[in-house]
FIKESE-760406 format. One record per residue (C-alpha): residue in three letters; x, y, z. Coordinates in steps of 0.1 Angstrom, whole numbers. Each point is the difference from the previous one (the first is absolute). Layout:
<resn=ALA	px=X	py=Y	pz=Z>
...
END
This chain:
<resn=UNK	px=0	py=0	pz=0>
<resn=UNK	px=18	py=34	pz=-11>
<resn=UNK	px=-25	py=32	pz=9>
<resn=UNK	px=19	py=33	pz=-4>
<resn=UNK	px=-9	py=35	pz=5>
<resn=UNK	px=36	py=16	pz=-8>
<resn=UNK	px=-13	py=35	pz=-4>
<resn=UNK	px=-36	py=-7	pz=6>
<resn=UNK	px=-18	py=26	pz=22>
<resn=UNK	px=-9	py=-22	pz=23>
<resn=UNK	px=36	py=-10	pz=9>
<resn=UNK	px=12	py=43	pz=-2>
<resn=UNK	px=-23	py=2	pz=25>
<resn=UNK	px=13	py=-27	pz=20>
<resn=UNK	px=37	py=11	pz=-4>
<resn=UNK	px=-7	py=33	pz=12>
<resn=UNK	px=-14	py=-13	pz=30>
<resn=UNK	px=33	py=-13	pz=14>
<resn=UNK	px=29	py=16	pz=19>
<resn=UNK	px=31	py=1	pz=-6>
<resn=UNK	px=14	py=-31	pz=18>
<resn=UNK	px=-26	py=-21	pz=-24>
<resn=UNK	px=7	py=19	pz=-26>
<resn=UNK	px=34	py=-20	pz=2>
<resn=UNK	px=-16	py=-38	pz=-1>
<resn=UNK	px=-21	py=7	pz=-33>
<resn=UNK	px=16	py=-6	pz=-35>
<resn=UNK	px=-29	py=4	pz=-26>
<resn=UNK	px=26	py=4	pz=-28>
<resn=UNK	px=17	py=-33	pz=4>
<resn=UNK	px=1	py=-10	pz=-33>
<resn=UNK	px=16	py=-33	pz=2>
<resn=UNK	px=-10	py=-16	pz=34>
<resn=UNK	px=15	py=-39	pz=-12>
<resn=UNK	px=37	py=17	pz=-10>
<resn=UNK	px=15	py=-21	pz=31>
<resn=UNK	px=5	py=22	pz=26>
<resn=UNK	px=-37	py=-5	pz=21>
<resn=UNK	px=-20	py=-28	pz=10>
<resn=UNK	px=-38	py=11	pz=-5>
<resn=UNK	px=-30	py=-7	pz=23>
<resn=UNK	px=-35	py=6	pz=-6>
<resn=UNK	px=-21	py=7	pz=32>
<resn=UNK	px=-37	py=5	pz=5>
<resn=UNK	px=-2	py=28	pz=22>
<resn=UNK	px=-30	py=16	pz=16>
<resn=UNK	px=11	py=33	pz=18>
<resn=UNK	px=-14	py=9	pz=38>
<resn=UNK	px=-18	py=30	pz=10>
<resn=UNK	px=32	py=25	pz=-1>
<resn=UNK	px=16	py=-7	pz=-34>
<resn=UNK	px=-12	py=-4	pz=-37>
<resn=UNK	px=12	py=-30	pz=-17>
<resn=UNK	px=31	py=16	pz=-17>
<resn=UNK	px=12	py=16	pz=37>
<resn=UNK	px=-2	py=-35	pz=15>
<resn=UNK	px=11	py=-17	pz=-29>
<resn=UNK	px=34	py=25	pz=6>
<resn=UNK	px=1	py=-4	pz=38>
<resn=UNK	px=1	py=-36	pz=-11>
<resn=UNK	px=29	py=3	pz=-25>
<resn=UNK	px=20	py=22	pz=27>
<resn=UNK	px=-4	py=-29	pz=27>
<resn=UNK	px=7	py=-26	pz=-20>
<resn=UNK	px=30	py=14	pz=-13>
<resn=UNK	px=20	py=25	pz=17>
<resn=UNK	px=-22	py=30	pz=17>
<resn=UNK	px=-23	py=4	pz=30>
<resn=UNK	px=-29	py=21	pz=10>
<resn=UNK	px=19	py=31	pz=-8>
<resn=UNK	px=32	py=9	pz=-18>
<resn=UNK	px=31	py=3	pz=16>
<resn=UNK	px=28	py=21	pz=2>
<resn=UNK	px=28	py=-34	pz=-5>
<resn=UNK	px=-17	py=-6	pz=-39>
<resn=UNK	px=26	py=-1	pz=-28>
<resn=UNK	px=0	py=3	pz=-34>
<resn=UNK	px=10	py=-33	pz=-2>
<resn=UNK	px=-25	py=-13	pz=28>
<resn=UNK	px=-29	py=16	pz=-26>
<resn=UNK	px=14	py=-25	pz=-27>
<resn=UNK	px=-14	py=-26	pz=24>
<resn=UNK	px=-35	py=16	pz=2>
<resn=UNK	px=-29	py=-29	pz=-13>
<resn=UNK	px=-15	py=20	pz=-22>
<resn=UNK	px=-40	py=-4	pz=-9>
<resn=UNK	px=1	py=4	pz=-34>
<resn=UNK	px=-36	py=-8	pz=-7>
<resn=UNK	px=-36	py=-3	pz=14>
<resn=UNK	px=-34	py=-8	pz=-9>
<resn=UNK	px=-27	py=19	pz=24>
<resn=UNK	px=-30	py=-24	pz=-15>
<resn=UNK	px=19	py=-32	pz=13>
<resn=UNK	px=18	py=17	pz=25>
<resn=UNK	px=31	py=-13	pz=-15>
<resn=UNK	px=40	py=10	pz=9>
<resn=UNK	px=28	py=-11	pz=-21>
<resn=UNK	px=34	py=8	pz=19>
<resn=UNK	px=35	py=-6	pz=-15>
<resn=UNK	px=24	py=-7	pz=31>
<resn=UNK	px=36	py=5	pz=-11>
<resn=UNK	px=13	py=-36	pz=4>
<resn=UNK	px=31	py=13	pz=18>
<resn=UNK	px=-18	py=5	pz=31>
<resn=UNK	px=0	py=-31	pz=5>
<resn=UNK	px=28	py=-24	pz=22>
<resn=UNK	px=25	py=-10	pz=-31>
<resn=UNK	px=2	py=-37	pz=12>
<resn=UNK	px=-29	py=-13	pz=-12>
<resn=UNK	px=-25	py=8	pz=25>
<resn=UNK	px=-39	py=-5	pz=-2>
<resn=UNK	px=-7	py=12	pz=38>
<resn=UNK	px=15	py=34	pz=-3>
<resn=UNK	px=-21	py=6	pz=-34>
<resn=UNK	px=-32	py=-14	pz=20>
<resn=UNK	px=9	py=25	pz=31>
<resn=UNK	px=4	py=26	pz=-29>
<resn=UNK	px=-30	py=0	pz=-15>
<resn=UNK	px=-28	py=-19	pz=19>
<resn=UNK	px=19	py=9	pz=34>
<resn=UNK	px=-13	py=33	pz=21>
<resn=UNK	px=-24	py=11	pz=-27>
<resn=UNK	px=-26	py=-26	pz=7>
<resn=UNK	px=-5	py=22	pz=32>
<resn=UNK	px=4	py=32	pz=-9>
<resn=UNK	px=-29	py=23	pz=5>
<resn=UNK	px=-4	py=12	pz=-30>
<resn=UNK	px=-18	py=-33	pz=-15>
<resn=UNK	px=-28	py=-13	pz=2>
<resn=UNK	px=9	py=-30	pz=-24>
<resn=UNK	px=33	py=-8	pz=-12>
<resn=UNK	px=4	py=-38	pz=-17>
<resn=UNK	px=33	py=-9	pz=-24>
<resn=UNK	px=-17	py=-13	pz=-27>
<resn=UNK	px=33	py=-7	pz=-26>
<resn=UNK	px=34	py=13	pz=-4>
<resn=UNK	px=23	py=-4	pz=-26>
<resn=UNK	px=33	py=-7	pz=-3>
<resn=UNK	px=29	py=8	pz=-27>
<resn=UNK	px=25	py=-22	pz=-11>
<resn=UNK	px=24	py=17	pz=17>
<resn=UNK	px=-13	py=-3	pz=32>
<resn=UNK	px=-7	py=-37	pz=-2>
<resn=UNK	px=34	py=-10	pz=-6>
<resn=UNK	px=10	py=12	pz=36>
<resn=UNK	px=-26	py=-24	pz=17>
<resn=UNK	px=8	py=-38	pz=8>
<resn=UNK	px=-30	py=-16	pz=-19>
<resn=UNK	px=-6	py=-40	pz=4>
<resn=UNK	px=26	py=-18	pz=-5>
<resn=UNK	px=-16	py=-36	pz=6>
<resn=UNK	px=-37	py=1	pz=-20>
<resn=UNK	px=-29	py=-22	pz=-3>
<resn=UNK	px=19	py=-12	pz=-36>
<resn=UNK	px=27	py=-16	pz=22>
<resn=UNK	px=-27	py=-14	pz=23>
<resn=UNK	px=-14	py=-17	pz=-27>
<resn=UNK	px=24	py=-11	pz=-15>
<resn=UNK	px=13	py=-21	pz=33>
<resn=UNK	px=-34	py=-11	pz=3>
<resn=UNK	px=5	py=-13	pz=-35>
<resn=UNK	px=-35	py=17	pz=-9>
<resn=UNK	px=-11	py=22	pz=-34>
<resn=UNK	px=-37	py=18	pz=-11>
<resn=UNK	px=-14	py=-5	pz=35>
<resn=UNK	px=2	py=20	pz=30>
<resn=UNK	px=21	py=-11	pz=33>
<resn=UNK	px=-29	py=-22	pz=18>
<resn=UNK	px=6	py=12	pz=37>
<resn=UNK	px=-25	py=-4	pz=33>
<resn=UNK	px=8	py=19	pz=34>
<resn=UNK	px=-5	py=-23	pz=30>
<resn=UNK	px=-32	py=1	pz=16>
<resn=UNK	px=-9	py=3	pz=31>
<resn=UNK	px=25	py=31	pz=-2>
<resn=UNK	px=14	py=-6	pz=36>
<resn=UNK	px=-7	py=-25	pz=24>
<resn=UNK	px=17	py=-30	pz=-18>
<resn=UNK	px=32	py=-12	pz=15>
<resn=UNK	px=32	py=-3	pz=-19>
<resn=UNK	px=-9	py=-40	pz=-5>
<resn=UNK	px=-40	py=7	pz=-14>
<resn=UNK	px=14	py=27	pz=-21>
<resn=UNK	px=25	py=-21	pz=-17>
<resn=UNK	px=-25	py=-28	pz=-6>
<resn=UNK	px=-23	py=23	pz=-19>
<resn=UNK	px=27	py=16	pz=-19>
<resn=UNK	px=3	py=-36	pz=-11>
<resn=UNK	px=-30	py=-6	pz=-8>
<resn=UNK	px=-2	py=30	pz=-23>
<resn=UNK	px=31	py=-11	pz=-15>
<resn=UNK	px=-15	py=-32	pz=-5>
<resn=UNK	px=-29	py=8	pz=-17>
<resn=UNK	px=19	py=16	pz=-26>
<resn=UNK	px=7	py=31	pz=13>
<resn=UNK	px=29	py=25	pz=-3>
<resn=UNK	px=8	py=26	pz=25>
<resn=UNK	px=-15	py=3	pz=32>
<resn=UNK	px=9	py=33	pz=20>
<resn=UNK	px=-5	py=8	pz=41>
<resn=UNK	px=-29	py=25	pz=6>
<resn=UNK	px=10	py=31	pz=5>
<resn=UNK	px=3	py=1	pz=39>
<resn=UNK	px=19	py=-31	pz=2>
<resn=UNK	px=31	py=-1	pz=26>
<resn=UNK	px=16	py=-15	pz=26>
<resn=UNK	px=-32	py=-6	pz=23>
<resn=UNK	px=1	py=-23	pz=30>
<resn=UNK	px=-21	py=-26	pz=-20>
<resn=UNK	px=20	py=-3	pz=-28>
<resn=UNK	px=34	py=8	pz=0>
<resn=UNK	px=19	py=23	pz=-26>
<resn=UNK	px=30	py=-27	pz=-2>
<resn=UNK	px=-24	py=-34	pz=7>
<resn=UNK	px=-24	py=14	pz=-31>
<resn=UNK	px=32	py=6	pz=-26>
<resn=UNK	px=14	py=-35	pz=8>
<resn=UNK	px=-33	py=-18	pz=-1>
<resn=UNK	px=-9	py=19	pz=-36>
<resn=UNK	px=32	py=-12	pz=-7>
<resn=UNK	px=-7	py=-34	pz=3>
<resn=UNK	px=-37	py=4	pz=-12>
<resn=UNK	px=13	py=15	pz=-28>
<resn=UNK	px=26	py=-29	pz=-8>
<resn=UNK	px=-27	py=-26	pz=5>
<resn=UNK	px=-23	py=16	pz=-24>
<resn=UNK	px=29	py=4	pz=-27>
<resn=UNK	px=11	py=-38	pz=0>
<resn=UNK	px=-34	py=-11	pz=1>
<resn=UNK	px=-18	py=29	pz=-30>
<resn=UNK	px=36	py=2	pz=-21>
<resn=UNK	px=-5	py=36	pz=-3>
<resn=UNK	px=18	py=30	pz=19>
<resn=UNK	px=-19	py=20	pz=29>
<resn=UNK	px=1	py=34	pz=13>
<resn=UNK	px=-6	py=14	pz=35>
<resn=UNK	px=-4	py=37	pz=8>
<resn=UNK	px=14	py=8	pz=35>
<resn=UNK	px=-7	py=31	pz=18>
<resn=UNK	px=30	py=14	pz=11>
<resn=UNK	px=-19	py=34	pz=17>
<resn=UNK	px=16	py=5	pz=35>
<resn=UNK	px=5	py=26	pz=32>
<resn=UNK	px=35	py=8	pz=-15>
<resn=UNK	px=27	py=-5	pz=-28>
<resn=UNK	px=18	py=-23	pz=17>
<resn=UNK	px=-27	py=-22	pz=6>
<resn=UNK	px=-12	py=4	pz=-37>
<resn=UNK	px=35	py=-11	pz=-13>
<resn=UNK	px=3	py=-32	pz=27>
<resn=UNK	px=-37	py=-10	pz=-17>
<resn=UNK	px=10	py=0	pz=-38>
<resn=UNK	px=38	py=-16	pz=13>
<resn=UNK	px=-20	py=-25	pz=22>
<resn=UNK	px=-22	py=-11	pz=-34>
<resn=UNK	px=33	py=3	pz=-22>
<resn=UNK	px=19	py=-24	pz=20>
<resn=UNK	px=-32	py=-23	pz=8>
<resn=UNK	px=20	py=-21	pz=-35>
<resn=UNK	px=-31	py=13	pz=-22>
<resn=UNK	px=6	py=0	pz=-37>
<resn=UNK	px=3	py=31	pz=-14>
<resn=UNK	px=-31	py=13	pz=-17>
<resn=UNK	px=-22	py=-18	pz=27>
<resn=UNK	px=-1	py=24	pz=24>
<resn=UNK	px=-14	py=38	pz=-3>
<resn=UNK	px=8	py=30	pz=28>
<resn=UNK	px=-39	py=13	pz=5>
<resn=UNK	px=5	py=36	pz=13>
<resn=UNK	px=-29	py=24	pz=15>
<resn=UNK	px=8	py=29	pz=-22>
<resn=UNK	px=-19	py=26	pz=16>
<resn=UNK	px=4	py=-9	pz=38>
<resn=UNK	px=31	py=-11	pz=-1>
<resn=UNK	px=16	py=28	pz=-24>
<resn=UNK	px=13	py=6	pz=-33>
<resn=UNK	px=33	py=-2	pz=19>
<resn=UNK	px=-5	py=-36	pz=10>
<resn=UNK	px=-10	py=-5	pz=-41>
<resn=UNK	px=23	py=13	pz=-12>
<resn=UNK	px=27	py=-15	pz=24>
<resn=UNK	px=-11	py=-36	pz=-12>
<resn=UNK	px=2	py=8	pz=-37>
<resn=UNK	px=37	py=10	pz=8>
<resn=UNK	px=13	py=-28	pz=24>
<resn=UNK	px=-19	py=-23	pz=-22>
<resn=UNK	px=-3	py=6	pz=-35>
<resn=UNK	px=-8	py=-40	pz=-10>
<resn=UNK	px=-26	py=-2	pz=21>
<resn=UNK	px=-35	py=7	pz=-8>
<resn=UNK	px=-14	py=29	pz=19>
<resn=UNK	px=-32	py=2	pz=8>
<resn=UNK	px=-21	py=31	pz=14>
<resn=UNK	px=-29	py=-5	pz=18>
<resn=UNK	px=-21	py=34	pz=1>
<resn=UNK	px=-18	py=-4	pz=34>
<resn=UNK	px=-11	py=34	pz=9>
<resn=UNK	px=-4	py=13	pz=-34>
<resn=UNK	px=-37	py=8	pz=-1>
<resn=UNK	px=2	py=27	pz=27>
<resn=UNK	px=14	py=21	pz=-24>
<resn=UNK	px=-10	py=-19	pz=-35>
<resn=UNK	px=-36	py=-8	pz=2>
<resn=UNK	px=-20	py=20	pz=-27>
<resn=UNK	px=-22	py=18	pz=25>
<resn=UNK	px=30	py=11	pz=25>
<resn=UNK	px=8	py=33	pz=-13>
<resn=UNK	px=35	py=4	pz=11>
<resn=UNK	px=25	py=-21	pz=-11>
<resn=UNK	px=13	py=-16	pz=-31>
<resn=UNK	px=-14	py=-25	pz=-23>
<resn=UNK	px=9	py=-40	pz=-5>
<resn=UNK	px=17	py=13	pz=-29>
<resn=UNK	px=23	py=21	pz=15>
<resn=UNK	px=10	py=-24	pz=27>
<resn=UNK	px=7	py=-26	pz=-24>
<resn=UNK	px=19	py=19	pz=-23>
<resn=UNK	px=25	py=11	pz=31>
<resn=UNK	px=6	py=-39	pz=6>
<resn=UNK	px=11	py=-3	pz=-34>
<resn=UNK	px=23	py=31	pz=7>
<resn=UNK	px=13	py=-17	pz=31>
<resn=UNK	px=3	py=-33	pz=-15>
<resn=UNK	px=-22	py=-21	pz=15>
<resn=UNK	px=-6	py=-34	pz=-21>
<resn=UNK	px=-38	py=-2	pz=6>
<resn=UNK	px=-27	py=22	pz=19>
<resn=UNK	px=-40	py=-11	pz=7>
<resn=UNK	px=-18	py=24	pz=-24>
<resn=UNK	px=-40	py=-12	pz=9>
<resn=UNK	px=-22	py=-19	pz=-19>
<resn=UNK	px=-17	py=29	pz=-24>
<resn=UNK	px=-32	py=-13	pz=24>
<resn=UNK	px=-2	py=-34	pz=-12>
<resn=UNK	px=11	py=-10	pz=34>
<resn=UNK	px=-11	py=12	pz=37>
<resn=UNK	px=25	py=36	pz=3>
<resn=UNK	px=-14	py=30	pz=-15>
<resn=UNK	px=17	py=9	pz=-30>
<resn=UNK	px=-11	py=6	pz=-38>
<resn=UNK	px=16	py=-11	pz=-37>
<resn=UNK	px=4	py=35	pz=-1>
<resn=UNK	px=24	py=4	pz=30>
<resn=UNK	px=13	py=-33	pz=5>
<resn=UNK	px=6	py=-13	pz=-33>
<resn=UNK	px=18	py=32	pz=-8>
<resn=UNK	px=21	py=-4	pz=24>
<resn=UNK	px=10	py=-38	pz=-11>
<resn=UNK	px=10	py=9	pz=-34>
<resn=UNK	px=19	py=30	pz=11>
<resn=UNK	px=20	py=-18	pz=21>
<resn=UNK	px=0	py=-31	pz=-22>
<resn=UNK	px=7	py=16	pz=-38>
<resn=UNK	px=30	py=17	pz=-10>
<resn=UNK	px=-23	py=28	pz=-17>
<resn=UNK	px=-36	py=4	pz=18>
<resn=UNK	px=-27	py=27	pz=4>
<resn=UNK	px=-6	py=13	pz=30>
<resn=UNK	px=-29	py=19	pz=14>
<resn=UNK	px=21	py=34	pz=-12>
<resn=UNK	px=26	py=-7	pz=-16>
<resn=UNK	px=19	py=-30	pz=-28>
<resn=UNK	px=29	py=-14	pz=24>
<resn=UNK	px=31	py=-14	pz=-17>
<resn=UNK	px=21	py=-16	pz=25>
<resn=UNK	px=28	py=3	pz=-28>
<resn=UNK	px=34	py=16	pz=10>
<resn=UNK	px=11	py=8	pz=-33>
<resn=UNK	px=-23	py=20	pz=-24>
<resn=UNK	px=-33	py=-16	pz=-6>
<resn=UNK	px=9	py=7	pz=-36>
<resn=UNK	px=24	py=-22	pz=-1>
<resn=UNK	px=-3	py=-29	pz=-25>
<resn=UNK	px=11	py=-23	pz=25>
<resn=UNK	px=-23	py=10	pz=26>
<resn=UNK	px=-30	py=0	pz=-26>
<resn=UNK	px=7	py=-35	pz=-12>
<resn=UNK	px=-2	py=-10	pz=39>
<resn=UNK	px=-30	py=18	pz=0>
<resn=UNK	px=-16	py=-23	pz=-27>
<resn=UNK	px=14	py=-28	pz=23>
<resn=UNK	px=-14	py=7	pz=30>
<resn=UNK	px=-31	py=5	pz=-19>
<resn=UNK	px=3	py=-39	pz=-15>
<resn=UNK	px=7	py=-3	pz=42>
<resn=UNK	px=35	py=-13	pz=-11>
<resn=UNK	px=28	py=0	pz=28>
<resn=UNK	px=24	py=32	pz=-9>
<resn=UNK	px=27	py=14	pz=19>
<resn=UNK	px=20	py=-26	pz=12>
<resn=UNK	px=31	py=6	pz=-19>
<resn=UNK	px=-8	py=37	pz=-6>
<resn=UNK	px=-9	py=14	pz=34>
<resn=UNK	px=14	py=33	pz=-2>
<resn=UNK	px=-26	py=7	pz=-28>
<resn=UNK	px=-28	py=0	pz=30>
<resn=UNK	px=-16	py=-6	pz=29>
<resn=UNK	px=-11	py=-37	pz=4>
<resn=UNK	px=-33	py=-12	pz=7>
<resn=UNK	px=-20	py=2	pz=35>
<resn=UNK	px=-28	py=-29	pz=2>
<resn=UNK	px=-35	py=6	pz=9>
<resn=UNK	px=-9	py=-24	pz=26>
<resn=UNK	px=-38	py=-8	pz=3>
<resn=UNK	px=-19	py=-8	pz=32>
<resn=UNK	px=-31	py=6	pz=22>
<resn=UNK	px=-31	py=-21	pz=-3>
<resn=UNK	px=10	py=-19	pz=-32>
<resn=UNK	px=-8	py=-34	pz=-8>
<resn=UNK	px=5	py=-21	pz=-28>
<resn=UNK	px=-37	py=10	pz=-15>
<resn=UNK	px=18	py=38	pz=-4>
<resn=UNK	px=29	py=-13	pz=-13>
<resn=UNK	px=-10	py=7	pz=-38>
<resn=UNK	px=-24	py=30	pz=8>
<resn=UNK	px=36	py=18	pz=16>
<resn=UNK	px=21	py=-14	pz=-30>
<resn=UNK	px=-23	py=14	pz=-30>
<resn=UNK	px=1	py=36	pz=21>
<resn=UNK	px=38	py=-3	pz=4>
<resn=UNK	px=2	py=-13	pz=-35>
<resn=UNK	px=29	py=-19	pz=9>
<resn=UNK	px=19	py=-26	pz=21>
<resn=UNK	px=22	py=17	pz=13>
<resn=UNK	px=-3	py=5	pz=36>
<resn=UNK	px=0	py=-21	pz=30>
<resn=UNK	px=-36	py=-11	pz=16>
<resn=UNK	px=-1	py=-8	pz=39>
<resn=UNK	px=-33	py=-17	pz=8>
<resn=UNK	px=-3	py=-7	pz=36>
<resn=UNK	px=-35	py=-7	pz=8>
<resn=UNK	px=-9	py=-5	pz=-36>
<resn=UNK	px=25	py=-35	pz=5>
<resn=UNK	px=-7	py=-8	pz=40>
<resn=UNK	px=-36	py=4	pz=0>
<resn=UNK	px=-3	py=-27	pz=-25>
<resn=UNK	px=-26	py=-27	pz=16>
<resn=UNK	px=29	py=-28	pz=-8>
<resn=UNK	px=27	py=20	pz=14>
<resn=UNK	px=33	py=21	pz=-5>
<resn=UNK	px=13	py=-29	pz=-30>
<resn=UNK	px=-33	py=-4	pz=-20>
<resn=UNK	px=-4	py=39	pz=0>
<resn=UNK	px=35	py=1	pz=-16>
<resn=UNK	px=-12	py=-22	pz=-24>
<resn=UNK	px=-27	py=18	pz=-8>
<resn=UNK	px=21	py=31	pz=-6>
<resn=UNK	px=25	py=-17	pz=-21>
<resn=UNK	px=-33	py=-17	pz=-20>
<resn=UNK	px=-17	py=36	pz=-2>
<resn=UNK	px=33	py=11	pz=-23>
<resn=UNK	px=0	py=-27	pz=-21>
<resn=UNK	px=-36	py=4	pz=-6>
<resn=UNK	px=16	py=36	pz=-10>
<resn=UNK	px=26	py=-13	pz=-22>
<resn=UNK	px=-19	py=-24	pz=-16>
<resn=UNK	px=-26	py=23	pz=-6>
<resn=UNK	px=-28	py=-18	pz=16>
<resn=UNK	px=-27	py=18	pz=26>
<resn=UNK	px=8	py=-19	pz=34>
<resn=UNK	px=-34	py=-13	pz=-2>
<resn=UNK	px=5	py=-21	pz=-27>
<resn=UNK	px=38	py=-8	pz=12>
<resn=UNK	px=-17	py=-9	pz=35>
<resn=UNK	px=-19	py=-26	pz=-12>
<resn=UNK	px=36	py=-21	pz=-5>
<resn=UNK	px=11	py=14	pz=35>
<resn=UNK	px=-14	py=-4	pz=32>
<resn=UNK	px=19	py=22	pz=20>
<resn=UNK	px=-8	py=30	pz=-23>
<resn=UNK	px=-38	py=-9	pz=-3>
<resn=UNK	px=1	py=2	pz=35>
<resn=UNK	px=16	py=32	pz=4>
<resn=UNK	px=-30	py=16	pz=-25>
<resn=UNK	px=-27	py=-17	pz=19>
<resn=UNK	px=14	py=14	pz=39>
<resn=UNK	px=10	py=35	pz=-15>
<resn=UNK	px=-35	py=3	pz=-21>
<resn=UNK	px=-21	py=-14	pz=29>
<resn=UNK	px=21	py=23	pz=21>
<resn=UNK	px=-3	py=34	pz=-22>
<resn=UNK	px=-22	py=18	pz=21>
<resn=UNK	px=17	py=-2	pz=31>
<resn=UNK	px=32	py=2	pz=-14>
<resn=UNK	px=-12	py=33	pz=-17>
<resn=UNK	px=-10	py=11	pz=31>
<resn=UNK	px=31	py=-5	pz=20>
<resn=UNK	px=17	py=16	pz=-30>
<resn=UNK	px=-22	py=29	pz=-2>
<resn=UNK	px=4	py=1	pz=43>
<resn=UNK	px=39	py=4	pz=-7>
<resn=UNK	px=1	py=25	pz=-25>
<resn=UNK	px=-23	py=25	pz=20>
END
């Protein structure tokens, strides 16, 4: 969406309105915002009582660059280079655009102290009644600075020995109360069943009940059993979340040294609680290890109706930046979370696709001119969902995989696929595989039976009729709709 008023009266009006310290955060003449030097953000911004939109869109700029509440005798020259600058607005959609000199920001790579930038103190500021990030954009340039993922869902697949499918993956259910023994046995019987990946729920530590070090070395030996007896390789997702570094790093050593194979284990980190720090300190210390960012907490600030904050989008394009190997993106409402193909399934291919539209702006996680030949033949790649930089990695930033869960079940499977309109991304069903009336195994095997109704292009109904444990599945999650629905509808309210 581009709406300018460059030399409307409309936005005269506005300009005269401001002081002089404002004055210093607008660049309507900006002819070139994408010539390297800013990252852009679009914000939806509803002024409070004091302010019209373009005052508080200013006051914002200042804050989340270099001013405050009033100017100050210490400015430079130089320091006014550093000024965001709102170089555009539109009144009827109360739309900002602000260019944010990327050289504000830490030069080693750091996602936090862009996030403390620009969705830090102005959330709170007075001026605002609504502030919510809804994209930003950023230039090559800029990219090539940031980590990026360095292990993808492309290498997990490829250990899994898997192609044109997604990762089929289950969080344990109950989500705490198991001990590290139960735990094991139904990672087993997932594993069974025919299922790949099988990550801890979000909370999961070192509780009383079940043991931190007792759960790695029982997976371990779940995980073993399952691969001697199925032939096929296994993941397990273990959160690594703790009080402190130190304890953090003793978690992923513990699991390193547990003699798992490598590419069976993934560090699960709580993005937002734990900190980008913590993210971004895994990616680092452990760049052939798949990390994966669990968003718990995200909907105070993402949800559609909350209007302060930032969008889905947002937050997983800034775990691309930071490198993260896979974050949850939501269900586009197929599932129980609220979320929309709008939002949700925006945000997968933007973090998925080498070139992808966000709600704002075309991304291209390119570090060398998008115009490059090279980069436009990967392009074409990506598009024929080909594997690309492995051998070329300086020419951009590597994939970050959606990962799919909340209220799923092997019914949804197809429904989520033909919205995504691809495989790639990694499903976690919990419920959708315990609940099964036969158990944790048979509702693998009705998960793994619901995708190669998919593949074979076959409704599961008529694929059902050949397999009991997906026929099953249909007849407890149809005969179960309405109270599912409600519990879903329950949870997203």
């Amino acid at each position: 969406m581009e709406v300018k008023m460059k030399n409307s009266k409309e936005l005269d009006k506005l300009i005269k309105s401001l002081n002089e310290k404002q004055l210093r955060y607008t660049k309507f003449d900006l002819k070139n915002p994408k010539n390297g030097e800013y990252m852009l953000a679009v914000f939806h911004l509803v002024p409070g009582k004091s302010m019209n939109m373009l005052q508080a869109a200013c006051e914002i700029a200042a804050e989340s660059s270099t001013g405050t509440n009033f100017t100050v005798l210490t400015e430079t020259d130089f320091s006014h280079e550093m000024n965001a600058r709102v170089y555009q607005i539109d009144t009827k959609n109360e739309l900002v655009w602000i260019a944010y000199p990327w050289r504000l920001f830490d030069r080693v790579g750091n996602v936090q102290n862009i996030l403390t930038y620009i969705i830090g103190n102005v959330l709170g500021m007075k001026e605002i009644s609504a502030l919510k990030l809804l994209d930003v954009w950023f230039p090559e340039s800029m990219i090539e600075q940031y980590d990026g993922p360095s292990y993808t869902l492309d290498d997990m697949k490829k250990y899994l020995g898997i192609k044109n499918r997604p990762v089929l993956g289950t969080i344990i259910k109950p989500k705490m109360g198991l001990t590290s023994a139960e735990y094991a046995e139904v990672c087993y019987d997932f594993w069974v069943g025919g299922g790949d990946f099988v990550k801890n729920d979000e909370p999961q530590a070192n509780q009383d009940f079940c043991p931190y070090d007792k759960m790695v070395k029982n997976v371990k030996e779940a995980m073993d059993k399952a691969v001697k007896e199925t032939g096929k390789k296994k993941v397990h997702s273990f959160n690594v979340s703790a009080a402190d570094f130190d304890t953090m790093i003793e978690r992923c050593e513990m699991i390193r040294n547990a003699g798992f194979e490598k590419g069976s284990y993934a560090f699960l980190i709580d993005g937002i609680t734990a900190g980008w720090m913590a993210v971004q300190t895994l990616r680092r210390r452990y760049p052939d290890v798949f990390i994966h960012f669990h968003r718990a907490g995200h909907g105070a600030f993402t949800r559609p109706e909350n209007p302060i904050g930032c969008t889905v989008l947002v937050l997983s394009k800034f775990a691309r930046l930071a490198g993260t190997s896979g974050i949850h993106t939501g269900t586009a409402g197929v599932g129980k979370m609220t979320g929309s193909p709008e939002e949700d399934i925006t945000a997968a291919h933007e973090i998925l696709d080498l070139v992808a539209k966000g709600h704002m702006f075309e991304q291209s996680w390119s570090k060398v001119p998008s115009t490059d030949k090279d980069v436009l033949k990967l392009v074409k790649e990506d598009s024929a969902h080909k594997v690309i930089l492995e051998k070329d990695s300086w020419r951009g930033m590597k994939k970050c995989a959606p990962i799919v869960s909340g209220g799923l079940n092997p019914t949804l499977l197809k429904p989520f696929i033909d919205l995504m309109g691809n495989t790639d991304f990694i499903t976690t069903m919990g419920a959708g595989c315990h609940a099964h009336p036969d158990g944790t195994r048979a509702g693998a095997m009705a998960l793994v039976q619901s995708m190669e109704a998919y593949q074979k292009k076959k409704s599961i109904e008529e694929y059902a009729k050949t397999h009991k444990e997906l026929k099953r599945a249909i007849e407890f999650f149809t005969k179960n709709k309405t109270a599912i629905q409600k519990a879903e509808s329950a949870e997203r309210s």
